[in-house]
KOLMI-943648 format. One record per residue (C-alpha): residue in one letter; x, y negated, z. Coordinates in steps of 0.1 Angstrom, whole numbers, padded with zeros to 4 digits, always signed. Each point is the difference from the previous one (the first is absolute). Last residue first. Layout:
BEGIN
AXYZ;...
END
This chain:
BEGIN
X+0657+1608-0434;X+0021+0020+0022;X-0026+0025+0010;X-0013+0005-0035;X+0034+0011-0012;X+0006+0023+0027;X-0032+0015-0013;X+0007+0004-0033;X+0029+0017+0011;X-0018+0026+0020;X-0024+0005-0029;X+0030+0007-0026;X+0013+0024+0024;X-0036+0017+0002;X-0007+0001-0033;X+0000+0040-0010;X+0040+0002+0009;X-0003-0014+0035;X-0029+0026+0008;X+0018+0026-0016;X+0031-0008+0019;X-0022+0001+0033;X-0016+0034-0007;X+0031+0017-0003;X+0010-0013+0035;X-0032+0016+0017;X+0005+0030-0015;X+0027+0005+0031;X-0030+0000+0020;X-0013+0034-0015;X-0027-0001-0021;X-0036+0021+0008;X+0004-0003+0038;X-0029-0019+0000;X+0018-0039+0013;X+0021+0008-0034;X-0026+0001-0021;X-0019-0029+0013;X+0030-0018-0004;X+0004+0006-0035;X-0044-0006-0013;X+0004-0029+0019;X+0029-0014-0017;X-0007+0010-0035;X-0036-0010+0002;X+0016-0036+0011;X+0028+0000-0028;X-0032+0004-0024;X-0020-0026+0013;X+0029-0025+0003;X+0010+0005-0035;X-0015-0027-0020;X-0015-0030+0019;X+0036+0010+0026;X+0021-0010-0029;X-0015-0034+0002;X+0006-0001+0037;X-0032-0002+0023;X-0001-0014+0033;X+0005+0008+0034;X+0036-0005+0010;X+0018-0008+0028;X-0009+0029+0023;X+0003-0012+0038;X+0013+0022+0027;X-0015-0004+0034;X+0013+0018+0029;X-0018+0002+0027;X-0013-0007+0039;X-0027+0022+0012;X-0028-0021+0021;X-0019-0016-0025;X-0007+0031-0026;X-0007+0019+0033;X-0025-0019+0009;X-0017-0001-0031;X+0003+0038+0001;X-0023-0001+0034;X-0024-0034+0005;X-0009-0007-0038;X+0003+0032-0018;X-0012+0024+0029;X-0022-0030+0008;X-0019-0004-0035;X+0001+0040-0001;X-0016+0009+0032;X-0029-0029-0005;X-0007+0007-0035;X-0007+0037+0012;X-0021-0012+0029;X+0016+0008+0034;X-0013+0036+0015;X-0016-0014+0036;X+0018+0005+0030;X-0008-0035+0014;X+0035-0009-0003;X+0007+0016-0032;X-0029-0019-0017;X+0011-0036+0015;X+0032+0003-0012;X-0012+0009-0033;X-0025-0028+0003;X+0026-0022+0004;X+0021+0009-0028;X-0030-0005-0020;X-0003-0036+0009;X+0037-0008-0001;X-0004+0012-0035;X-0027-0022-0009;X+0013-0032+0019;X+0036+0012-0027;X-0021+0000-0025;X-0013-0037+0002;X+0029-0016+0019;X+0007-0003+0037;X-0009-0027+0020;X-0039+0013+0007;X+0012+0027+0013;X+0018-0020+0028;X+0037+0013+0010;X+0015+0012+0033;X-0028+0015+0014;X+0022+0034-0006;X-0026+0017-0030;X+0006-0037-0018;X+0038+0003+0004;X-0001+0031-0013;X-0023-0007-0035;X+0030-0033+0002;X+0025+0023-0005;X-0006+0025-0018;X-0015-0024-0028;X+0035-0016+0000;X+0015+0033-0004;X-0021+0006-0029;X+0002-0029-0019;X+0035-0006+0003;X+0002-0013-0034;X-0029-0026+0005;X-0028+0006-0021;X-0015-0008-0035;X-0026+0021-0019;X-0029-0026-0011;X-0003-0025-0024;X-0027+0005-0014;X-0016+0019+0028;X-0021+0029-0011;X-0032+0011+0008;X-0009+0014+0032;X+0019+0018+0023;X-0024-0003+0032;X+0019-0020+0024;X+0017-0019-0029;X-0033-0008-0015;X-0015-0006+0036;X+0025-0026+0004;X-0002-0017-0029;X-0040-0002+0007;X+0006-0019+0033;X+0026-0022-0019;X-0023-0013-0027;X-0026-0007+0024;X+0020-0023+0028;X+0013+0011+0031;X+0035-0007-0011;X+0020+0018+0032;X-0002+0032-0007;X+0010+0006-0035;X+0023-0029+0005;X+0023+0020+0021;X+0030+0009-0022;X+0006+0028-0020;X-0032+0006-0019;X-0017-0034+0004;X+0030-0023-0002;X+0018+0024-0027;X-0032-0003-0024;X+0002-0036+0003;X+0037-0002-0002;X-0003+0019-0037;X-0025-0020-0010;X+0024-0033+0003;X+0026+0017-0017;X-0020+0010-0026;X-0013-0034-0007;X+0036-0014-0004;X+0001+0009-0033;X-0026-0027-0009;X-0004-0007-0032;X+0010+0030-0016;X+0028-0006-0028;X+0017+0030+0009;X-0023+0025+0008;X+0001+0009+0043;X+0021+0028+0012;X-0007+0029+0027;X+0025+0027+0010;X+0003+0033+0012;X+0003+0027+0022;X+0028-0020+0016;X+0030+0009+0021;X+0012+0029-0019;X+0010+0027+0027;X+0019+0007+0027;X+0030+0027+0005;X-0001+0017+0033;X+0024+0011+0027;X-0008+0017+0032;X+0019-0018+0030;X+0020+0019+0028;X+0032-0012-0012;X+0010+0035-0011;X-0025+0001-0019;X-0038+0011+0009;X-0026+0023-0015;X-0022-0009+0007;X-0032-0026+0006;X-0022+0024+0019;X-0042+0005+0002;X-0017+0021+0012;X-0034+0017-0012;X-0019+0014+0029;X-0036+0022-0009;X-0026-0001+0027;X-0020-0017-0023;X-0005+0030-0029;X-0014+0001-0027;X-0008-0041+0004;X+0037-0004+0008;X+0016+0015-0032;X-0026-0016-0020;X+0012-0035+0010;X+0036+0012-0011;X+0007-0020-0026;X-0007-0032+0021;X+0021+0013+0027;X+0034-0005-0018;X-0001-0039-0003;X+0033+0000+0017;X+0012+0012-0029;X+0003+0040-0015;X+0025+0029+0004;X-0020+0036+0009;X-0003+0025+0028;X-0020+0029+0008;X-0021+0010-0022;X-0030+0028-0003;X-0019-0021+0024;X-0034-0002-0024;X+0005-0035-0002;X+0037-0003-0007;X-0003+0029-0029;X-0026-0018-0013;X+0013-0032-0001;X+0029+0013-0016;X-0021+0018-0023;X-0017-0035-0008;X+0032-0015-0007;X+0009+0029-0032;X+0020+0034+0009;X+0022+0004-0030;X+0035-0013+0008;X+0001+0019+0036;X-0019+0031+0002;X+0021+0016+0019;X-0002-0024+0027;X+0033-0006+0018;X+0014+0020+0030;X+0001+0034-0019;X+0039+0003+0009;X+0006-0005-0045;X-0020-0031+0002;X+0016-0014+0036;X+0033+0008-0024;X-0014-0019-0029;X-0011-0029+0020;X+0044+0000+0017;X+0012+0002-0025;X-0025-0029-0019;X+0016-0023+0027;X+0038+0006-0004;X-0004+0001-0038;X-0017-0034+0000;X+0036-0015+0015;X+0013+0005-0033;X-0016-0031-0018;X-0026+0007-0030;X-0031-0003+0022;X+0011-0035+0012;X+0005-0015-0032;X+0027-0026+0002;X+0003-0038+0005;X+0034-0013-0002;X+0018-0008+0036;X+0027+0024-0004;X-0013+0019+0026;X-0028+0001-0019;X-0035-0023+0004;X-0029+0016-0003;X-0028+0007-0026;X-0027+0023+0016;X-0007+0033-0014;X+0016+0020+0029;X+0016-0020+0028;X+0026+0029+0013;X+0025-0016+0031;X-0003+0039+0014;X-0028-0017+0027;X-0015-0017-0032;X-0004+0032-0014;X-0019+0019+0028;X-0021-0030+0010;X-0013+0000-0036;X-0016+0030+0000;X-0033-0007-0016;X-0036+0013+0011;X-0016-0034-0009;X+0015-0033-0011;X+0010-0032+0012;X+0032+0003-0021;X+0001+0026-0025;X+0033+0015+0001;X-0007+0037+0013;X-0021+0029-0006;X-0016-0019-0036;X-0025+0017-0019;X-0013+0025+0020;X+0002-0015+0041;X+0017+0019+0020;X-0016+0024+0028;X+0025+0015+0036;X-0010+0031+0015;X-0027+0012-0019;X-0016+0028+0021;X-0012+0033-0016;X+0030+0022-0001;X-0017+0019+0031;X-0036-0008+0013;X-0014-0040-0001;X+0001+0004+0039;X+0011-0034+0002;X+0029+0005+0020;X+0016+0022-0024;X+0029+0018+0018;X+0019-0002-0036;X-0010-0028-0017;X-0004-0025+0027;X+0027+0010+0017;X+0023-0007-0027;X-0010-0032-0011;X+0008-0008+0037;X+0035+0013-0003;X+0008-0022-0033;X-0015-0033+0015;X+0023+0008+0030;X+0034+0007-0024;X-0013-0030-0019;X+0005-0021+0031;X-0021-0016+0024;X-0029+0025+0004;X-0022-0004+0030;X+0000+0030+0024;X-0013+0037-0014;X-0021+0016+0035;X-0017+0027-0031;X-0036-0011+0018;X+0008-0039-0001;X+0012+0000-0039;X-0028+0016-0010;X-0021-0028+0014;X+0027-0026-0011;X-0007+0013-0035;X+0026-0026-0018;X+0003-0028-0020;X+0036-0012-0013;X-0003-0040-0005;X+0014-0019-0024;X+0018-0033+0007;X-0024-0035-0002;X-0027-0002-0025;X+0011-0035-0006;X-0030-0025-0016;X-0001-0009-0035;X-0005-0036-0012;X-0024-0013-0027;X+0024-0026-0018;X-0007-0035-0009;X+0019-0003-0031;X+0021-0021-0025;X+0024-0015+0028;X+0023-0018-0016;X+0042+0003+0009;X+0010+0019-0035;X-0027+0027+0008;X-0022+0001+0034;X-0027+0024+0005;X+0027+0027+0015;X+0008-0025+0026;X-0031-0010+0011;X-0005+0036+0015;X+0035+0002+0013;X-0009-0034+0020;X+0015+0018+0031;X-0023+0028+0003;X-0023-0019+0025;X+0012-0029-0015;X-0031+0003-0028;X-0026+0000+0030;X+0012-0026+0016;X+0001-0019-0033;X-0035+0011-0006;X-0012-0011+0041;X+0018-0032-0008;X-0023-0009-0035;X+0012-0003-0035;X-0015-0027-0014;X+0029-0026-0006;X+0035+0020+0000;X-0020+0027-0019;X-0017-0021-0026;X+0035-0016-0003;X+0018+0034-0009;X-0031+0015-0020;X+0015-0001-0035;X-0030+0009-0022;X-0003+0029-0018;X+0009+0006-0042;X+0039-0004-0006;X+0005+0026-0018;X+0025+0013+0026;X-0023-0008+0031;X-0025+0019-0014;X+0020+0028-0008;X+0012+0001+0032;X-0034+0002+0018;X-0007+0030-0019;X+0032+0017+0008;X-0008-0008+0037;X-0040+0008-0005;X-0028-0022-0003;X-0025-0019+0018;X-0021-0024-0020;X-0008-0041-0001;X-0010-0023-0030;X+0001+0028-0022;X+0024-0001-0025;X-0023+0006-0038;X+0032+0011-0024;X-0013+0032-0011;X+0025+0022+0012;X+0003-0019+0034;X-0039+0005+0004;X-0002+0038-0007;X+0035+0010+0021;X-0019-0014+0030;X-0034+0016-0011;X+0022+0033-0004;X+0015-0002+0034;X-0037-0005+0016;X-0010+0031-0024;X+0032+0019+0012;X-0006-0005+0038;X-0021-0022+0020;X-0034+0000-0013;X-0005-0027-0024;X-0026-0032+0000;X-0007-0023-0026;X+0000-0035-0007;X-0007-0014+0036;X-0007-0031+0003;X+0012-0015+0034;X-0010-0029+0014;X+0019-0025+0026;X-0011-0029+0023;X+0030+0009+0028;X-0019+0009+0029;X-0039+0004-0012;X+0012+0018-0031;X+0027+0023+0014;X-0028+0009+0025;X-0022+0007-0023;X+0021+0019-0022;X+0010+0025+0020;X-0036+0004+0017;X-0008+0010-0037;X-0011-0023-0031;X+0025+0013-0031;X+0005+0031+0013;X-0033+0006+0002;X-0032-0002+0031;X-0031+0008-0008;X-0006+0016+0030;X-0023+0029+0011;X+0031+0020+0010;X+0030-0019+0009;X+0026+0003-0028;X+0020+0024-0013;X+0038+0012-0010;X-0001+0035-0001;X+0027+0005-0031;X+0017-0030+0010;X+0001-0033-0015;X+0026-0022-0020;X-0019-0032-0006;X-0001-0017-0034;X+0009-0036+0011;X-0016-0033-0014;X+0008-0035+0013;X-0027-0028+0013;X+0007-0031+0021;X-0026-0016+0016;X+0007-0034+0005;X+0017-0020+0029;X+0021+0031+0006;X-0001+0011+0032;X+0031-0002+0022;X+0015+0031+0012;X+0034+0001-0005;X+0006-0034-0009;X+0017-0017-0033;X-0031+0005-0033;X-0021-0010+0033;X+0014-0031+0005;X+0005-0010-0038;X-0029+0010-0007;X-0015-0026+0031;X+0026-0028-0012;X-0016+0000-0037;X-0033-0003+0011;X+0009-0030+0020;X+0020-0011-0027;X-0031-0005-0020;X-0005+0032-0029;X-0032-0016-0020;X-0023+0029-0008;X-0028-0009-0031;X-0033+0023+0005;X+0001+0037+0014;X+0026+0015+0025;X+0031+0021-0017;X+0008+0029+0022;X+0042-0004+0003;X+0023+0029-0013;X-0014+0026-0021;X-0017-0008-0042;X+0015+0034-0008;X+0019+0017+0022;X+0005+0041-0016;X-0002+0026+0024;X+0016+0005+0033;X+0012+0022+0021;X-0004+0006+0040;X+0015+0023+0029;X-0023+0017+0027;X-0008+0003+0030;X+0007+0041+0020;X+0027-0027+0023;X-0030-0006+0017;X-0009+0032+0018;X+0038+0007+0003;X+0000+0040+0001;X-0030+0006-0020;X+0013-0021-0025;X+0039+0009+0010;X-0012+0041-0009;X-0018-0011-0033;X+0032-0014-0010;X+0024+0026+0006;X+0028-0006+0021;
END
């Protein structure tokens, strides 16, 4: 999914990763006059260097360049920084920590290029977030702490829980030759595509739910050819996909990725053959089953014409103005179509999880478990410090603390969240099942059956818009925008997500090959640029064999064994 969609989706999930600059003179504040260590002294770092949320008997300072966004900001009439925010208050009065921030990068290139900046020149930051191939490379030279005993000491219940939730895969990925290097930033599941569809045009032409792509095909029909809209003739869009990529991106927009996966397709993901070596799903024969049956929707008018060149805010377009009748997307759906509902209220968009195997279950492939992954300087003092920060942050944002510490620091936390303020250090961390847990628990609360003030930050918030919704429609009143799409999201496809039973299957590679440094971009182009043709009717399928060899022969075979090689290391 696209990032600005889960920040507006996941109210706290929008915080942010951090980098660091260059630690000089970090670790321990030095007090003035002559300091004799007693063992009493000694027993109290020793305590909190080996609990989760002990303080440290001094203040302990580190430096981190913090990875913002392009609207990060602080409350108005302020003078509040990254360096002194509610963030850092609290991590100061709970744990007796202080960040100095060298510099600050928007999340992107530039943060990536501050990253690249301070390995080139030799200056480790005491603590930064970097990439998987980043994060190897460190490891490799032999430049980040190992965090295995920092972990085992600091790290918290609610973080473990949090980390099982996907069955360690997270902490898995961080961990090279049985040391854990890296505290990852997990990702949360985006659950099995949806197909979206006019239910208000689907009403008036009597079509039932679709269950198979015989049904999905019949209702794309309708809507083009009685046009329910009233757009006028050859006007209506059936079904939109995305520009760039119409299938294989997982958590993505307008992608068809339920059609594949029901032909046993996975395209652009690395999966396991039936041999059991990994193989790239868009070069296996069972694409051509899938991208048949695109380019004959094309050739029947089903699909937009304009498919390959019409940009995300065309889509959006299209949706809003009601020139659209179907498209692919998460769970999160309703957040792109915000617009759609404010031109018009009365509009329905419906959501289904098809189509179905034989089994009755949809089948998806997952995606990498982490968005990435923090590491603390080898030689820093006290490794275990981001640990420790990251179970504060994890008490007040997914557990209850937030409402329960009454004191300052926490009041003013909460109204950062509740408001999007600043950055969190260490923020960006949920539980796998994010979304089905938040389903559950907004429902309980709307039953009697749970306490708002039991439930997590964002998840209070959402169960407070939810309820207003309700509210709204019972009174007859036109819900609130926000309202209609936090429980369309929250209380309708969520539901759905946790009530249809799947198949899951896992790529098993994520990384980089050397080969893929040089020619990935290139095969890539070469990819897209095929399938597309074929899904327009401008190559036949059979072109789709040519394409293949021509992918193996211009580094794709070498690719594919590189990465067999990777996975056995």
């Amino acid at each position: 999914m696209k990032k600005t969609l889960w920040k507006k989706a996941l109210v706290l999930l929008m915080s942010s990763c951090l980098v660091v600059s260059t630690a000089t003179g970090c670790g321990r504040t030095q007090t003035t006059g002559n300091v004799t260590d007693t063992s009493e002294d000694s027993a109290a770092w020793k305590e909190a260097e080996t609990s989760p949320e002990k303080p440290y008997p001094e203040l302990v300072t580190y430096t981190v360049g913090l990875k913002v966004q392009s609207n990060t900001a602080y409350p108005k009439g302020s003078e509040d920084t990254a360096e002194n925010s509610a963030y850092t208050r609290l991590f100061r009065a709970r744990l007796n920590i202080q960040n100095k921030d060298a510099f600050e990068a928007v999340d992107g290139d530039d943060y990536d290029q501050k990253v690249s900046m301070a390995i080139a020149s030799g200056n480790i930051p005491d603590i930064m977030s970097v990439d998987y191939p980043t994060l190897k490379q460190l490891v490799e030279n032999d430049l980040i702490a190992d965090l295995t005993e920092s972990y085992k000491n600091c790290a918290g219940s609610l973080m473990k829980e949090i980390y099982s939730s996907n069955h360690d895969k997270s902490l898995e990925m961080a961990t090279f030759d049985g040391k854990l290097y890296a505290i990852p930033t997990t990702a949360i599941s985006s659950g099995p595509e949806m197909l979206w569809l006019r239910g208000d045009w689907m009403d008036k032409l009597n079509l039932p739910a679709p269950k198979t792509l015989s049904d999905i095909e019949n209702i794309l029909t309708q809507f083009v050819q009685k046009d329910p809209g009233g757009n006028g003739a050859g006007k209506t869009v059936g079904l939109v996909l995305s520009n760039k990529y119409f299938c294989g991106t997982y958590a993505g927009g307008y992608q068809s990725n339920n059609i594949f996966t029901n032909f046993g397709a996975y395209p652009k993901q690395w999966v396991k053959g039936k041999d059991g070596k990994a193989v790239y799903g868009s070069v296996l024969p069972e694409m051509k089953q899938g991208l048949q049956l695109l380019a004959d929707w094309y050739k029947k008018g089903l699909i937009d014409k304009a498919v390959g060149v019409r940009k995300d805010d065309d889509i959006k377009s299209l949706l809003t103005k009601g020139q659209c009748g179907s498209f692919f997307c998460g769970w999160w759906a309703p957040y792109n179509l915000e617009a759609s509902y404010k031109m018009n209220p009365e509009i329905d968009w419906r959501c289904f999880i098809v189509p179905t195997g034989n089994d009755g279950k949809v089948t998806m492939f997952t995606g990498n478990p982490n968005q990435n992954y923090f590491v603390v300087r080898k030689g820093f003092e006290h490794p275990e410090l981001l640990v420790k920060e990251k179970n504060i942050s994890l008490d007040y944002n997914q557990g209850t603390s937030a409402y329960t510490d009454t004191s300052k620091e926490a009041k003013e936390y909460l109204d950062y969240v509740n408001h999007q303020y600043g950055v969190d250090p260490v923020g960006g961390f949920d539980y796998y099942d994010a979304a089905a847990r938040a389903y559950k628990h907004i429902s309980e609360a709307i039953d009697g059956k749970r306490k708002p003030q039991d439930m997590i930050i964002y998840e209070n918030t959402l169960y407070q818009s939810c309820k207003k919704y309700l509210d709204d429609k019972k009174n007859n009143k036109t819900p609130d925008s926000t309202d209609w799409l936090n429980y369309q999201a929250r209380m309708v496809s969520s539901k759905l997500v946790n009530d249809t039973p799947v198949n899951t299957v896992e790529p098993v590679y994520f990384d980089r090959t050397p080969s893929m440094k040089l020619k990935w971009a290139s095969l890539e182009k070469m990819e897209n640029e095929e399938l597309l043709k074929i899904l327009t009717n401008e190559k036949d399928i059979d072109s789709f064999d040519s394409f293949v060899l021509l992918w193996e022969n211009a580094g794709g075979k070498q690719i594919t064994d590189e990465v067999n090689q990777a996975i056995k290391k």
